[in-house]
MIVEXDREN-545594 format. One line per 4 residues: for each residue y, z, x negated of N, C-alpha, C. Coordinates in steps of 0.001 Angstrom, whole numbers, plus 500000, padded with zeros to 6 digits. Each point is the difference from the previous one (the first is absolute). Layout:
N
Y/Z/X/Y/Z/X/Y/Z/X ~ ...
END
This chain:
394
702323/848430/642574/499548/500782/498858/500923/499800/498803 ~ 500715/499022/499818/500798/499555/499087/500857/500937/499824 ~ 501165/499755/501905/500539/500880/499549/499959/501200/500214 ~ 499555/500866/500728/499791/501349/499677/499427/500350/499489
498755/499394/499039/499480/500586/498708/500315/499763/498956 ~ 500615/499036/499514/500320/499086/498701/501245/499843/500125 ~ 500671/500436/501286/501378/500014/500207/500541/498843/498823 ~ 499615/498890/500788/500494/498617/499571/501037/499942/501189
501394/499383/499331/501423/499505/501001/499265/499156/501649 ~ 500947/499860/500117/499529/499162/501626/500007/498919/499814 ~ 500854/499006/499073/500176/498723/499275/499016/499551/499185 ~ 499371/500752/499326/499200/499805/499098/498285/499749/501132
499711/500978/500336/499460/500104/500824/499468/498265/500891 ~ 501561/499744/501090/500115/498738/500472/499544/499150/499447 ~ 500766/499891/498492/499632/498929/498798/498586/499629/499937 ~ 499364/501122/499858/498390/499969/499939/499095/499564/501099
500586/500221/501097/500027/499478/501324/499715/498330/500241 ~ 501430/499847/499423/500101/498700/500129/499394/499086/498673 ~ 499804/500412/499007/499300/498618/499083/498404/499870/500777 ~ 499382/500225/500800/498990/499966/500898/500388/498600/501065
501216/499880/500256/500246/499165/500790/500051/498426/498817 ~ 501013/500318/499116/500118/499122/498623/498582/499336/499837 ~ 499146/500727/499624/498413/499423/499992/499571/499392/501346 ~ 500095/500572/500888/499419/499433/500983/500618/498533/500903
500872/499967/499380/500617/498699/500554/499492/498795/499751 ~ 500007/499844/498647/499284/499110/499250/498475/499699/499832 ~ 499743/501453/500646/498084/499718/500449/499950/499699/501180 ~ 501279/499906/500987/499234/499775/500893/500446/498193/500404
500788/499773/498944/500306/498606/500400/498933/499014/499213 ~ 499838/500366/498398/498948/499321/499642/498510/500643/500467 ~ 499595/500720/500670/498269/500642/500401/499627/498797/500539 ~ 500482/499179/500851/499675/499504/500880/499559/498507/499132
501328/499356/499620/499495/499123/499346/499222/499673/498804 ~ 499644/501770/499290/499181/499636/498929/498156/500208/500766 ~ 500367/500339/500666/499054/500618/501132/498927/498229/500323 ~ 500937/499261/499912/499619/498509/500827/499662/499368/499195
500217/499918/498457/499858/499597/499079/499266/500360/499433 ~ 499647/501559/499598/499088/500567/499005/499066/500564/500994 ~ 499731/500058/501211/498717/500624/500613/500479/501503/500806 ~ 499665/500242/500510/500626/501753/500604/499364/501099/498789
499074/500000/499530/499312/500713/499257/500977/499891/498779 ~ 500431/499640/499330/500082/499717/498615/502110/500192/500425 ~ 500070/500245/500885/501379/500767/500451/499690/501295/500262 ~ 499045/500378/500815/500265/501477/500060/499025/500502/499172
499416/500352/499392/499229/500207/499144/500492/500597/498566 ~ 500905/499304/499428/501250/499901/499148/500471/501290/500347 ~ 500712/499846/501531/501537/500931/500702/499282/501212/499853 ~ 498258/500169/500454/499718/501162/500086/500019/500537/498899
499713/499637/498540/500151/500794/498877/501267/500036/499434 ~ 500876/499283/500664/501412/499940/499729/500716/501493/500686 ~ 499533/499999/501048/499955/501666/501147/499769/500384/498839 ~ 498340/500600/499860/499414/501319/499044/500910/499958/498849
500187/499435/499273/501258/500180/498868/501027/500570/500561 ~ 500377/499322/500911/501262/500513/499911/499932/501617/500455 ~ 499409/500374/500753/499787/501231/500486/499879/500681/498895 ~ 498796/499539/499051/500027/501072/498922/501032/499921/499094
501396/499112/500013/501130/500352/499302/501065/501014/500674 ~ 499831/499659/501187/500457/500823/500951/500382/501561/499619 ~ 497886/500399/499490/499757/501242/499988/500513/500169/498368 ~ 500743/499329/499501/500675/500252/498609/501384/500326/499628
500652/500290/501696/501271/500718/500508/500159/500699/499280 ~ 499355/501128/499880/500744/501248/499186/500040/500159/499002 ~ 499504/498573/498844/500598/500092/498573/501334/498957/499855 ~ 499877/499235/501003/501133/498793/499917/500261/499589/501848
501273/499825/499925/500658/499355/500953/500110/498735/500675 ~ 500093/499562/498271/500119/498360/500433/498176/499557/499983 ~ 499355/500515/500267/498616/499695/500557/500116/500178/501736 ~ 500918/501115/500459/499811/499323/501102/500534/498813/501018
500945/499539/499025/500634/498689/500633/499065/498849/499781 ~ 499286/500134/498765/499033/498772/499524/498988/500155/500710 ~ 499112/501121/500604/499329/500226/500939/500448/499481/501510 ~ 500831/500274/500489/500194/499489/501511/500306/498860/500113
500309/499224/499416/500454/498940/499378/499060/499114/499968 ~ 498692/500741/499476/498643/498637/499660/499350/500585/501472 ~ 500368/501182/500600/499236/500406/501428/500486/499193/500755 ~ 500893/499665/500258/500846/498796/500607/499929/499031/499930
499397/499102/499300/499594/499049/499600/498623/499536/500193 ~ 498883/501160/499676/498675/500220/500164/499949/499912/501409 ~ 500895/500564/501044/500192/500383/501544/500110/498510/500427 ~ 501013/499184/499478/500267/498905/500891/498946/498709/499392
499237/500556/499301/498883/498690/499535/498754/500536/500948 ~ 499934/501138/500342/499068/500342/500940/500187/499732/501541 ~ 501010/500421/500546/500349/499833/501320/500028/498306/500035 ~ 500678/499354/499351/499380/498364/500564/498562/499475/499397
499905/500267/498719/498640/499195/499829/498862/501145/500910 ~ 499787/501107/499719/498730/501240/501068/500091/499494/501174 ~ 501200/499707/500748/500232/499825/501253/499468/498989/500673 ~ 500483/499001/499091/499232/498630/500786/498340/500149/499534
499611/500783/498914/498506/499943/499305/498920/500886/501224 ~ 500855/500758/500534/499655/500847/501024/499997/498872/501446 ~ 500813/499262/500472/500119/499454/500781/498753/498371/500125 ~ 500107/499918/498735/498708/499042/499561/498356/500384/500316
500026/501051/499371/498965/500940/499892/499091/500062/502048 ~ 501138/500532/500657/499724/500334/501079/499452/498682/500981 ~ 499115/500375/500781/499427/499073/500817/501230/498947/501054 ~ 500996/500864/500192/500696/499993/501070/501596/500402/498886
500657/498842/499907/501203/500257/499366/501010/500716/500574 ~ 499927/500175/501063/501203/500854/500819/499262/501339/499761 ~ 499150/500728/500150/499237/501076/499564/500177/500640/498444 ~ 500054/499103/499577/499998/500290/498591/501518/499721/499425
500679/499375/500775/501798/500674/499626/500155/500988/500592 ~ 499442/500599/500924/500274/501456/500928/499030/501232/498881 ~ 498948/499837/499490/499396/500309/498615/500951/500878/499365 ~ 500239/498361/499427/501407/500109/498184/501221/500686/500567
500367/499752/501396/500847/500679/500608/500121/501978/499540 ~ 498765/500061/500712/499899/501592/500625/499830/500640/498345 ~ 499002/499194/499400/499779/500261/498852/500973/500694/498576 ~ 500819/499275/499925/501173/499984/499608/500805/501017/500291
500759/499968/501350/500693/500936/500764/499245/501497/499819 ~ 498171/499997/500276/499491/501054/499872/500060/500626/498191 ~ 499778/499249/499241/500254/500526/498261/501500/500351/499894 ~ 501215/499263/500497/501031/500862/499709/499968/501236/500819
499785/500348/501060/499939/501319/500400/498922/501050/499108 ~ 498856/499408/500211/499058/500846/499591/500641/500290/498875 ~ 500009/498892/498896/500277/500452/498328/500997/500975/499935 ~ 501064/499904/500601/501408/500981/500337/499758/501533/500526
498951/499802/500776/499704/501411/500503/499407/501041/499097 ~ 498831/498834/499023/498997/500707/499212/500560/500411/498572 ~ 500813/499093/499673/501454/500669/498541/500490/500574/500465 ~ 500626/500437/501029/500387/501109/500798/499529/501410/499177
498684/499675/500961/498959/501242/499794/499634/500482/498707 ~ 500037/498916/499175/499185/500258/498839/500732/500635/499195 ~ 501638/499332/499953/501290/500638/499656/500365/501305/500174 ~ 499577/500693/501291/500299/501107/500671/498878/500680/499611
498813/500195/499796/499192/501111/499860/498949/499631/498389 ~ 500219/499044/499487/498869/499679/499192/500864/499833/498673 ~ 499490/500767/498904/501447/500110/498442/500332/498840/499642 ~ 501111/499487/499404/500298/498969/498823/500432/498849/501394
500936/500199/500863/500044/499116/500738/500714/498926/499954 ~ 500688/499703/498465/500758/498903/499950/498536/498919/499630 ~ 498614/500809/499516/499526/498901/499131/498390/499803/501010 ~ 500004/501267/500984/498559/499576/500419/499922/499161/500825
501190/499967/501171/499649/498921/501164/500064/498442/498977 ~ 500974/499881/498992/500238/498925/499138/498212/499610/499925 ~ 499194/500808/499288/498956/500073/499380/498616/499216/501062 ~ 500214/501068/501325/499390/499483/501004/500750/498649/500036
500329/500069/500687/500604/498250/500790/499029/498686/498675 ~ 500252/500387/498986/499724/499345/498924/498700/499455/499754 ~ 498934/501441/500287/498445/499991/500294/500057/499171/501230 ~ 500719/499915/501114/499272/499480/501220/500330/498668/499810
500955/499193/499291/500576/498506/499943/498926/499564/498878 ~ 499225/500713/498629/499025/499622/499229/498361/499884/500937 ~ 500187/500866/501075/498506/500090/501066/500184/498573/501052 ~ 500997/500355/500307/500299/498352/500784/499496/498745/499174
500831/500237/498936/499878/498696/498920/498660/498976/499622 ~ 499212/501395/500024/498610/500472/500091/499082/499290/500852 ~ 500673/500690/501517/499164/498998/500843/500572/498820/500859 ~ 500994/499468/499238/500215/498434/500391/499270/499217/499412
499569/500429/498622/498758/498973/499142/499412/499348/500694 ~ 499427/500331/501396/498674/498761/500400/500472/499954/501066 ~ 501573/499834/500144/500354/499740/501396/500229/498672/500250 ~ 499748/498954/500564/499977/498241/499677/501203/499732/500092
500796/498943/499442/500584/499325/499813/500589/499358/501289 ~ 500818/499928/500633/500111/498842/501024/500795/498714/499914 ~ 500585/500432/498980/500921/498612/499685/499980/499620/498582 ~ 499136/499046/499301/499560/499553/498577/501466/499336/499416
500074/500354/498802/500950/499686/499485/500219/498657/499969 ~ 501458/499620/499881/500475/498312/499943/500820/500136/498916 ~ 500013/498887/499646/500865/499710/498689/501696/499131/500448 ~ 499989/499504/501075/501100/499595/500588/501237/500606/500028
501028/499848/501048/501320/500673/500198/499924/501325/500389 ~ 501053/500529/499766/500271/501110/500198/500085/499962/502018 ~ 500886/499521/500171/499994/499764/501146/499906/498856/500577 ~ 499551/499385/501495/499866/498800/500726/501170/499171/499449
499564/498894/499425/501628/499197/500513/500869/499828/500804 ~ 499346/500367/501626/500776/499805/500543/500261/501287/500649 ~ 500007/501200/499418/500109/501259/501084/501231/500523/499942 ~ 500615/499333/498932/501387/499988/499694/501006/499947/501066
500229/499051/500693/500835/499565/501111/499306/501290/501065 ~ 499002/499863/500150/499165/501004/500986/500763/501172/500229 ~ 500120/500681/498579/500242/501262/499938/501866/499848/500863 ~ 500356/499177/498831/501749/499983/500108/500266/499892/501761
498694/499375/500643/500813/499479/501245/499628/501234/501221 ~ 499259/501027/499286/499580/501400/500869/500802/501290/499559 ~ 500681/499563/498725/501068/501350/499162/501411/499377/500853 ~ 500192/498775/500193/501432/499714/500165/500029/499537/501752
498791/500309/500817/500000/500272/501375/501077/501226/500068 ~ 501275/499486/501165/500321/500801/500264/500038/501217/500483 ~ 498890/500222/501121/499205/501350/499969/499559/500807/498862 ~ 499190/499357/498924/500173/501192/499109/500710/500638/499328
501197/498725/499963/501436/500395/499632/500623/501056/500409 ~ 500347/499756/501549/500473/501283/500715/499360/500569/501035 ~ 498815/500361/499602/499074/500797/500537/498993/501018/499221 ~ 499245/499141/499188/498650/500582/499087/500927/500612/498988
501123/499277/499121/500780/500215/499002/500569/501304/500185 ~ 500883/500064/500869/500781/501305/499985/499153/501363/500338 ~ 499000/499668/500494/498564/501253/500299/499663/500303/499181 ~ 499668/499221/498757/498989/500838/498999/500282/500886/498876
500988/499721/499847/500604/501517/499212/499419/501187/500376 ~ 500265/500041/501303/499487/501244/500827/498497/500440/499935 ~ 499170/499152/499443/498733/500106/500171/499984/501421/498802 ~ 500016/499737/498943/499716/500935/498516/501306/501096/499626
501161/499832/500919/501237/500545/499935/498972/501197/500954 ~ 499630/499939/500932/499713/500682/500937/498818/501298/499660 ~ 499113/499290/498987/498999/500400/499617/500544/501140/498475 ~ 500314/498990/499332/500650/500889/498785/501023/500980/500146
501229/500202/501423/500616/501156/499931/498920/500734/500590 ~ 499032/499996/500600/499360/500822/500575/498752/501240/498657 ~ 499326/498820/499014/499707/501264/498931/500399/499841/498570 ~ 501403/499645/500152/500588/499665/498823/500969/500810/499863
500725/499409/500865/501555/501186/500388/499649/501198/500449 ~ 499660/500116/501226/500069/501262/500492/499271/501448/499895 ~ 498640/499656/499115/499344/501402/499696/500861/500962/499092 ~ 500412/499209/498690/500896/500608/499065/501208/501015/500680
500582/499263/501020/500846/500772/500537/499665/501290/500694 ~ 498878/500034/500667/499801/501090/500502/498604/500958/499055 ~ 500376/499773/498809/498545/500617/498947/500495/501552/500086 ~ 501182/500351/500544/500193/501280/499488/499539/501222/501578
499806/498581/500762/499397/500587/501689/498154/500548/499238 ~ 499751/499218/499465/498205/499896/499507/500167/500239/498594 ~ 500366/501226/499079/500173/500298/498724/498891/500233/499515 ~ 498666/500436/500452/498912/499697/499998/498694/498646/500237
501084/499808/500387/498699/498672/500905/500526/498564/499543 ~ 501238/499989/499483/500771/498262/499544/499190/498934/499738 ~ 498905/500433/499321/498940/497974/499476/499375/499961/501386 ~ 499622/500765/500920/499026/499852/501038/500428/499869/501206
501255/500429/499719/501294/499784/501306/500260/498305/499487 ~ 500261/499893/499224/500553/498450/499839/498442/499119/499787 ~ 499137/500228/500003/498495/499436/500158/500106/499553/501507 ~ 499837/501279/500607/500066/500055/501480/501171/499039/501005
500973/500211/499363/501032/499138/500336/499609/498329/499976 ~ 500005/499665/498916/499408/498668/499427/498886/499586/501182 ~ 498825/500929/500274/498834/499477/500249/500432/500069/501440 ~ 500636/500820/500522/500506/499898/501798/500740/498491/500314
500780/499939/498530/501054/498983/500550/499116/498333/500201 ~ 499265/499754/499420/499018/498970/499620/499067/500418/501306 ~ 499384/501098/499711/498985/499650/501270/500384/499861/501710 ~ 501139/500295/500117/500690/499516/500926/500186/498587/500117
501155/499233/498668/499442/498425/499932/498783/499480/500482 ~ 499161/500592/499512/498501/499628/500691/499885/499818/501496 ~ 500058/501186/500260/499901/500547/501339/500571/498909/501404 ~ 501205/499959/499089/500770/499046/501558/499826/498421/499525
499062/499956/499329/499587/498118/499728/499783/499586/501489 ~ 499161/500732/500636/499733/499775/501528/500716/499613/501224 ~ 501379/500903/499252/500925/499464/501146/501111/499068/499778 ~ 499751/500029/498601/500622/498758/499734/499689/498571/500492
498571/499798/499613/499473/498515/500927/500637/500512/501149 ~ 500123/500889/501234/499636/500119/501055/501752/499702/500209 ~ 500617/499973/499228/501785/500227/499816/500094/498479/500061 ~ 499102/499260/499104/500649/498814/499669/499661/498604/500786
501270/499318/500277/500181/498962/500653/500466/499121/499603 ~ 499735/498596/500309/500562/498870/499377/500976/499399/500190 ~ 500721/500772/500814/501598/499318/500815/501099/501362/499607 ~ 499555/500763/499605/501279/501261/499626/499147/500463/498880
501362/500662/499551/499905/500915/498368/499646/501869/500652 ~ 499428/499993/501333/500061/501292/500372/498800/500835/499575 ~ 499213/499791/498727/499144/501027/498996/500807/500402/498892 ~ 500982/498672/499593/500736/500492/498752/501560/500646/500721
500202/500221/501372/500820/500590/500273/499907/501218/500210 ~ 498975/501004/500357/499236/500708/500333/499581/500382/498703 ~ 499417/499613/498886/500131/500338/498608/501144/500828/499613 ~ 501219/498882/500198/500833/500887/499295/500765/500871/500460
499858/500137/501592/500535/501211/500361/499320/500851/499442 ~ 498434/499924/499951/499424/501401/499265/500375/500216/498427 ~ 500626/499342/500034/500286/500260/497983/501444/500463/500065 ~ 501084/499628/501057/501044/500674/500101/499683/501437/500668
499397/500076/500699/499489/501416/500401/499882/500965/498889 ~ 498980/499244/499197/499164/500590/498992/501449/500694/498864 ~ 500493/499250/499395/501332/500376/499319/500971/500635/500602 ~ 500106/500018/501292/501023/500960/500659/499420/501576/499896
498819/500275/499979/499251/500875/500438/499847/500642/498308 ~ 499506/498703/498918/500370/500599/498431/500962/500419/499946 ~ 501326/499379/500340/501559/501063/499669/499788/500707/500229 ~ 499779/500466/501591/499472/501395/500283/499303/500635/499570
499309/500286/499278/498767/500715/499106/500540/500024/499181 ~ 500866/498992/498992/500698/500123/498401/501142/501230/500561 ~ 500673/500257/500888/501214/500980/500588/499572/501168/500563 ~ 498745/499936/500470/499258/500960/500341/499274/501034/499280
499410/498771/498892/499322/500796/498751/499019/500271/500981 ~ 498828/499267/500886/498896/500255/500588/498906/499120/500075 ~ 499254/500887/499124/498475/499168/499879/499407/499868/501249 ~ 500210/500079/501143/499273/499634/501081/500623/498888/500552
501061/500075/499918/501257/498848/500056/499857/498393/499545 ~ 499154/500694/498392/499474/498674/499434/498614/499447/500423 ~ 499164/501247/500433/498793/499035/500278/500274/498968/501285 ~ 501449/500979/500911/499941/498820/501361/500710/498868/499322
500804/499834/498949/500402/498830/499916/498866/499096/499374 ~ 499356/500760/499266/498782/498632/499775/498934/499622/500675 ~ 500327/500855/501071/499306/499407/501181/500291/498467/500598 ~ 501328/500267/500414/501167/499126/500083/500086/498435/498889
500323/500616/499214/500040/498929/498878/498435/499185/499310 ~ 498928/501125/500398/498820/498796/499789/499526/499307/501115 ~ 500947/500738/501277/499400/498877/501101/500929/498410/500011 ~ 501681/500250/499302/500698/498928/499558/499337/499110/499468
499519/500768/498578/498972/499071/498974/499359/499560/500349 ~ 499143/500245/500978/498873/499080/500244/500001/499255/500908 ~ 500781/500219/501082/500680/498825/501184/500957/498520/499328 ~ 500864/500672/499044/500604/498835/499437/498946/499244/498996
499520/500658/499330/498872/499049/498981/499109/499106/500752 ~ 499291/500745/501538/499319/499403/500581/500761/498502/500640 ~ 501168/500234/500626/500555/498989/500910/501001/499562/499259 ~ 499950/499766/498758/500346/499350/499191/499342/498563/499467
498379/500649/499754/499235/499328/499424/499521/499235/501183 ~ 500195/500149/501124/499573/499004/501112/500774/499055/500460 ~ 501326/500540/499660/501283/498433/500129/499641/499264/498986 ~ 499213/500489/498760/500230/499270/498739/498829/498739/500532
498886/500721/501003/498738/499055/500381/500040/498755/500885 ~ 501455/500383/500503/500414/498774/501159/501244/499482/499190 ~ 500411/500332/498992/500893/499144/499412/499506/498717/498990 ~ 498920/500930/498763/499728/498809/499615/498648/499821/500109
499704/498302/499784/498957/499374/500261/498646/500771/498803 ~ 498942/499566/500825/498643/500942/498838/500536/499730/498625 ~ 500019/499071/499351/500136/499702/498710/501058/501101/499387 ~ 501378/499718/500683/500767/500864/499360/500411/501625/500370
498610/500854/500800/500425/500821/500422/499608/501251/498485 ~ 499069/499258/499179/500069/501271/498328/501353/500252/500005 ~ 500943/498424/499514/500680/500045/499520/501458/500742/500715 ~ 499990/499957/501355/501069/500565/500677/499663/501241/500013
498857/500583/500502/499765/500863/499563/499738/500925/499178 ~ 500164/499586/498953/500434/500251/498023/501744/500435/500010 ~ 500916/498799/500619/501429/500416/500265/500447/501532/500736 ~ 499088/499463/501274/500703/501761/500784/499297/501072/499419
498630/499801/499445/499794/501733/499149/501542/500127/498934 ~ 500310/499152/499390/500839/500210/498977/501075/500118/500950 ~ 500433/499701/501222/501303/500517/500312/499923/501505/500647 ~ 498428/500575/499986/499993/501055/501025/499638/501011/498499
499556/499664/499026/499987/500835/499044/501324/500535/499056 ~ 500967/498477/500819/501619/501158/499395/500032/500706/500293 ~ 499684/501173/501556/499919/500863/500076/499983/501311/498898 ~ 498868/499563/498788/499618/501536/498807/501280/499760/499457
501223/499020/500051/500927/500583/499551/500970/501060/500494 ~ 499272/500443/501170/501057/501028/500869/500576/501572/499143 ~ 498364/500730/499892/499910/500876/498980/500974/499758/498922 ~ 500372/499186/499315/500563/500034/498605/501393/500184/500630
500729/498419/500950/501043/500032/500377/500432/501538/500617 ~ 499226/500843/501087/500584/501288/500397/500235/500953/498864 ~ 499025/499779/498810/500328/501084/498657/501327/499860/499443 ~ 500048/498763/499720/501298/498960/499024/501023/500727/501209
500114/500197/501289/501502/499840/500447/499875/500993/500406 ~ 499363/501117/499926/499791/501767/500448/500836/500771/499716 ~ 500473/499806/498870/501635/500521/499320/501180/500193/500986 ~ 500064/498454/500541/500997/499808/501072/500289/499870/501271
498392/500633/500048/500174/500660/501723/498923/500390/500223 ~ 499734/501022/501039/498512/500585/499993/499101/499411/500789 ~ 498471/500738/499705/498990/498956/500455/499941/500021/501446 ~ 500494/500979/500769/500480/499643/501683/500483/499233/500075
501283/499602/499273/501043/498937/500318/499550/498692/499879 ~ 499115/499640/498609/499552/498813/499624/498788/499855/500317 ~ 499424/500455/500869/498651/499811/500812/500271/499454/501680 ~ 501283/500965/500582/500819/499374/500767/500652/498610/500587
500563/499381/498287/500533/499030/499837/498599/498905/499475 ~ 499218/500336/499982/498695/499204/499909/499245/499713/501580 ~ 500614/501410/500775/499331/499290/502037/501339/499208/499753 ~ 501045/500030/499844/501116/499122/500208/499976/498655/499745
499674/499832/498731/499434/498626/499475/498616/499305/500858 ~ 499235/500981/500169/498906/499501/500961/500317/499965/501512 ~ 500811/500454/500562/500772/499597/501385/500594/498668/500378 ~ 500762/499387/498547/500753/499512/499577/498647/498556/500126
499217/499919/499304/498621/499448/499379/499466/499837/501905 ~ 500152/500707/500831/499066/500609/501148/500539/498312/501003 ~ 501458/500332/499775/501069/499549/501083/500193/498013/499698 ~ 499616/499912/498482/499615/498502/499930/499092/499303/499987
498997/501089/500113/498307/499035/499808/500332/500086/501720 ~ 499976/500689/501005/500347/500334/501643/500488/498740/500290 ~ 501699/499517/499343/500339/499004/500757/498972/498371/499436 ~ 499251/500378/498967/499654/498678/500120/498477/500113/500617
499756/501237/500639/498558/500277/500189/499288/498718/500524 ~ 500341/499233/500954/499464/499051/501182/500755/498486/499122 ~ 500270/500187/499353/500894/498564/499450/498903/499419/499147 ~ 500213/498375/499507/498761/499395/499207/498814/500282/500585
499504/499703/501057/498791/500672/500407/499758/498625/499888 ~ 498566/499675/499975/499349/498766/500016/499489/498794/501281 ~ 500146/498863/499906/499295/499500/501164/498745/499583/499757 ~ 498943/500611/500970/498441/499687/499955/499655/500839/499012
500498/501123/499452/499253/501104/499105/499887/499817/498949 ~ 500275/498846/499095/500207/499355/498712/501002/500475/499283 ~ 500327/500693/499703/501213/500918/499007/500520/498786/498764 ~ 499154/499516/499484/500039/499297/498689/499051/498684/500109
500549/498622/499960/499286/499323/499555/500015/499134/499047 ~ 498660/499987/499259/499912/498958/498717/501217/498873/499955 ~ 500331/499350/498779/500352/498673/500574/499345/499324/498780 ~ 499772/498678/500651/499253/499187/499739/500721/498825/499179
499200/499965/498599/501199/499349/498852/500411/499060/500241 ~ 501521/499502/499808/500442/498365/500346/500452/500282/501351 ~ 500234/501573/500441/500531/500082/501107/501195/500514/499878 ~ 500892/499741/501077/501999/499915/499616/500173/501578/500249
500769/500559/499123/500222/501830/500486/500720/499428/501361 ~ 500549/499729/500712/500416/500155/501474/499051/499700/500856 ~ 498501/499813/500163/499111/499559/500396/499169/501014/499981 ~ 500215/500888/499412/498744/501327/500012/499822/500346/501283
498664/500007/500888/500205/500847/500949/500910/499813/501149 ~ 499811/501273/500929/500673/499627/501010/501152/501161/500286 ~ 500874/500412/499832/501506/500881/500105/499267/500976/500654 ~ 500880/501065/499103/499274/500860/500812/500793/500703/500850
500408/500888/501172/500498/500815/500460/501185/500808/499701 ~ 501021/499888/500430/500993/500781/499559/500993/498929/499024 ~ 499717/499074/500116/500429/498955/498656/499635/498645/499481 ~ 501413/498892/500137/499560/498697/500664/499062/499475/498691
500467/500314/498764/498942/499368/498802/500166/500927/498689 ~ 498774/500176/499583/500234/501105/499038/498509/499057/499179 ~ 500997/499084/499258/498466/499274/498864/499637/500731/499172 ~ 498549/500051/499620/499702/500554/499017/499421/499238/498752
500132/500806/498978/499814/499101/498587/498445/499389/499920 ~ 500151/498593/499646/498527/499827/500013/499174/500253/499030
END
């Protein structure tokens, strides 16, 4: 809608794109630990009226600009204090904790589609569409807000550390496992790279296929590409194994697919072109996010799996910088070419997580273990596979 109604640049655009990520980084690294400290309630609770604001600055686009950077910006922020503190509050909540991360899971995954589909719509047939979906979204984060009031508490506030004393070493010795190194690491780019060329990049390009239809074509886009993520969660468990990287290999062939198939549609100039690539590219997204987050479960130990898992969202959310980077270098070659050279880079990405697929594998299923203080770093554990000693920090 930006740009073919407000015919805002493609850069500018990105820009706006990306201070969403800017915010959300930082919510999603502190959610967690203010989360442990101050109670789950008294974290999201906050984020949710932190949302409704921002939305309704949002809807203050069309007298000022720089409202919408300050808007996505606190949406981003509001986003990543929700997804860790809601998540685990949801997971608390539930009788059955594996149930209730599959919950916060679907949950989640289901509001970015839905919300995407329904600004879509609202954009496309209902007046004033820079300010009403703003307006809505705004009402529904003040109704939420609403009814978390008498939702209990599960974790009472402490006045203590920020974090364990000792989860420190924990974390360092599941980030600097060589598997996630050259395995989980080089995958997750692909997770939000995959997702964001799909309704970031590519509707704009083909708005002049749908000169009528552009907010609801790129609604639609958005909400296919996500509910697909959803969709193949299923076969992801069913993908994943504890001796090969063959879910996150299988991931990213579908995300090189997915971008081979966008060039084609950006050269084609075909909106049907694009819905198959986000077919493609949200089945990437959600295979790599999924079998990502399950190396992260056999790498590190319970204690430090927030915290590792705090690291790879932030390495899979470099991804929202894709959008900006394809705007910034569009000048100097077209979006076939540099969508191209993005399966290239992910081929490239395909061919080194492959050779170390089966390498570092664990003995007795223990990915990561504690070590126990006053114990010598060459003493950790027992070597793992592929490699005579690889100490880790205690």
């Amino acid at each position: 809608m930006y740009r073919t109604e407000q015919h805002w640049p493609a850069v500018p655009v990105a820009a706006m794109f990306t201070m969403y990520l800017l915010g959300l980084l930082p919510g999603l690294l502190l959610g967690g630990p203010a989360a442990d400290r101050l109670g789950r309630r008294r974290v999201v609770r906050p984020a949710l009226a932190l949302s409704a604001a921002a939305s309704a600055l949002l809807a203050a686009a069309t007298v000022s600009e720089s409202a919408v950077y300050v808007s996505r910006l606190a949406t981003g922020a509001a986003a990543g204090l929700v997804l860790t503190a809601g998540t685990t509050w949801v997971r608390e909540l539930s009788a059955q904790p594996a149930a209730g991360a599959r919950l916060a899971t679907y949950a989640t995954a289901g509001g970015f589609a839905a919300g995407a589909l329904t600004a879509g719509v609202l954009a496309e047939w209902l007046p004033h569409p820079t300010v009403l979906p703003c307006l809505v979204h705004s009402l529904l984060a003040v109704l939420v807000l609403a009814a978390t009031r008498r939702v209990p508490e599960t974790a009472p506030s402490r006045r203590g550390a920020w974090v364990e004393p000792f989860s420190a070493g924990l974390y360092r010795a599941a980030v600097s496992h060589p598997r996630f190194v050259r395995v989980v690491l080089p995958a997750s780019p692909a997770v939000f790279t995959a997702s964001t060329v799909a309704y970031v990049v590519l509707p704009p390009l083909v708005a002049d296929r749908v000169p009528d239809h552009a907010p609801v074509f790129s609604g639609l886009v958005t909400a296919l590409t996500l509910a697909v993520g959803i969709a193949v969660q299923p076969l992801a468990d069913r993908l994943d194994h504890a001796h090969s990287a063959r879910a996150t290999l299988t991931a990213m062939v579908a995300v090189i697919g997915g971008l081979l198939v966008s060039a084609g549609a950006a050269y084609l100039d075909s909106a049907r072109l694009v819905l198959t690539a986000a077919v493609l590219l949200g089945a990437g997204y959600g295979l790599t996010l999924s079998s990502g987050l399950r190396e992260i479960e056999r790498l590190a130990p319970p204690k430090a799996r927030p915290s590792a898992a705090s690291l790879y969202h932030g390495a899979a959310y470099s991804g929202f910088l894709t959008p900006l980077l394809l705007a910034v270098t569009a000048g100097a070659a077209s979006y076939p070419a540099l969508l191209t050279g993005l399966a290239a880079v992910g081929l490239l990405c395909l061919v080194f997580t492959a050779r170390f697929s089966r390498r570092h594998l664990p003995d007795g299923g223990a990915m990561c273990r504690a070590v126990e203080p006053g114990r010598s770093r060459n003493t950790v554990g027992a070597p793992l596979r592929g490699e005579e000693s690889t100490p880790w920090d205690e």
